[in-house]
N, C-alpha and C positions, 0 to 999 in steps of 0.2 A: 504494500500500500504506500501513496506517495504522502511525502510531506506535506499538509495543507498547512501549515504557521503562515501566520500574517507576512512574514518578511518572504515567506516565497511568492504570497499570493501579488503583495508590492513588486515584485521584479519583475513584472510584465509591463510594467511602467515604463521604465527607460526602452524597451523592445517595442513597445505602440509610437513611442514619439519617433524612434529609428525609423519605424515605415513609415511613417508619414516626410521623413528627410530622404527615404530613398524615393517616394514618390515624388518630391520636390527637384531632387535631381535627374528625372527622368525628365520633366517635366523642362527645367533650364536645358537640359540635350537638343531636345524636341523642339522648343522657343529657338535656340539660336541653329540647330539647322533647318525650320524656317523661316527662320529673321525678323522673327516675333520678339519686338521687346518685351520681357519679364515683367515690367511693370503693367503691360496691358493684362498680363494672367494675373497677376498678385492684386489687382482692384477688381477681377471679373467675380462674377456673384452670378447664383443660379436666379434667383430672383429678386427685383426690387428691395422687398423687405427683408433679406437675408444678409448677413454680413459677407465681407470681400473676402479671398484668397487667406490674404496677409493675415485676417484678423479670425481663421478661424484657424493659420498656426497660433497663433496665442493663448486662445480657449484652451488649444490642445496643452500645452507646455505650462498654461496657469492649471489647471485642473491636475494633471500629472505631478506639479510640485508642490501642490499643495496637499495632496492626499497624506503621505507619508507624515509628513510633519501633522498633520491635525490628528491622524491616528495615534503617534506615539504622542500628543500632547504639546507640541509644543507649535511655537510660532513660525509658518511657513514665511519662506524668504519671500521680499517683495521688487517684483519686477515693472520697470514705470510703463511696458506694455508700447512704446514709442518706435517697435522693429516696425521699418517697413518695406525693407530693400533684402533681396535674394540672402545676402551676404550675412545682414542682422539678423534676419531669422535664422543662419545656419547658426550664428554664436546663439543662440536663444536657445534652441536646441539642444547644443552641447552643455551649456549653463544649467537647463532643466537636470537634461541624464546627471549631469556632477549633482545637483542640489539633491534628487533623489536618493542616489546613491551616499550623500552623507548622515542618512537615516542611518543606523546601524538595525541590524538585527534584532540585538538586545533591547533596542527604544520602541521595535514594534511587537518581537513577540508576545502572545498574551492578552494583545492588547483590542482581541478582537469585540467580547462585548462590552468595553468600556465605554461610558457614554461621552458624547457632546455634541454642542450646538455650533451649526452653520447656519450665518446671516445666508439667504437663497432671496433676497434683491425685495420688492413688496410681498412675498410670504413672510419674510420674516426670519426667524430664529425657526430653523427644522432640527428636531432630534434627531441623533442618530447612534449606532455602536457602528465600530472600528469596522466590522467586517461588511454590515450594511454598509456604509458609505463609501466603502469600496466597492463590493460587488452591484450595488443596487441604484449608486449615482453614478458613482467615477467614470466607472470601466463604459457601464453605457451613451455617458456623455461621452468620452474619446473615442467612442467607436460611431458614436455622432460626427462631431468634426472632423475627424479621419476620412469620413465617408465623404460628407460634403467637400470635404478640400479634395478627396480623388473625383469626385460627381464635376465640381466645377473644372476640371482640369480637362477629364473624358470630354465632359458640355464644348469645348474650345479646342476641340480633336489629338492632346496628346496620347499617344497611344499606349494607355494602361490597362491591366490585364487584372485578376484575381491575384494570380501571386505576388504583382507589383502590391496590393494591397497588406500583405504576408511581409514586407519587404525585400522581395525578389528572392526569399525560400521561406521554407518552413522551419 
C-alpha cells in the first residue's frame, strides 16, 4: 500500500505547475515559428469574462504556494502577482516549485484534519482541514487553470496534445 501522508499528497504540487511551464514552452516554440508575438497569446482569453493567459499562470502558482504553507500552518509567501512577460512567469514558476518545496515534510505531516480558515473573496472565511483543502479546493482549482491556460492556447492553434497536459510524460 502506498504512502498517502500529506507531504506526499503536497508533491504533486510543484509537478502540476511543471506542466503547465512545459505547456508554456510549447507554446513560445509554436509562437515564434509562426511569428506570433507571445504577448498576443499571454493576453488571449477564451472568453470576455474570463481572465488572460498570463493571469491564469498566476492563479496557478498562487494556489500551489499557498497550499503547503496554510496546511502546515503557517504564513504563505507573498507574491505582488505583477508577471506579465514569457520570461516573468518562467521565474514565477521556478519561485513557486522552490516556495513549495521549503515546506518540509515534518511541517505537513499529520496535518491532515487540522482545521483552518481561508478568506474565499465575498464568501468569506471557509472552513476547512488540511486534506480537504487540498484534495477538494486546491488540486481542482489547478487543474482549472491548467486547463484553461492549455484551452486558451489549443483556442489560438498551438498544437497540444493530452500528454502535453501530463507534461510531455507520465
Amino acid at each position: 500500500m502506498s504512502d498517502l501522508s500529506m507531504s506526499n499528497a503536497v508533491s504533486a504540487l510543484p509537478k502540476l505547475v511543471g506542466n503547465l511551464e512545459h505547456i508554456l514552452r510549447k507554446a513560445e516554440q509554436n509562437a515564434e515559428e509562426r511569428g506570433i508575438d507571445m504577448e498576443v497569446l499571454l493576453n488571449s482569453r477564451l472568453a470576455p469574462d474570463m481572465h488572460p493567459l498570463y493571469k491564469q499562470v498566476l492563479m496557478v502558482c498562487d494556489l500551489a504556494k499557498m497550499a503547503p504553507y496554510r496546511i502546515a500552518g503557517l504564513t504563505p509567501p507573498k507574491y505582488d502577482d505583477s508577471e506579465r512577460t514569457l520570461d516573468e512567469l518562467y521565474g514565477l514558476i521556478e519561485k513557486t516549485k522552490a516556495d513549495v518545496a521549503a515546506v518540509t515534510p515534518d511541517q505537513l505531516d499529520g496535518r491532515e484534519d487540522v482545521e483552518f480558515m481561508v478568506k474565499l473573496g465575498p464568501r468569506g472565511d471557509v472552513p476547512f482541514t488540511g486534506i480537504v483543502y487540498l484534495s477538494s479546493f486546491t488540486l481542482p482549482n489547478l487543474h482549472f487553470h491548467i486547463t484553461t491556460a492549455y484551452n486558451i492556447l489549443r483556442h489560438n492553434g498551438v498544437p497540444l496534445g493530452k500528454f502535453d497536459y501530463f507534461g510531455g510524460s507520465l
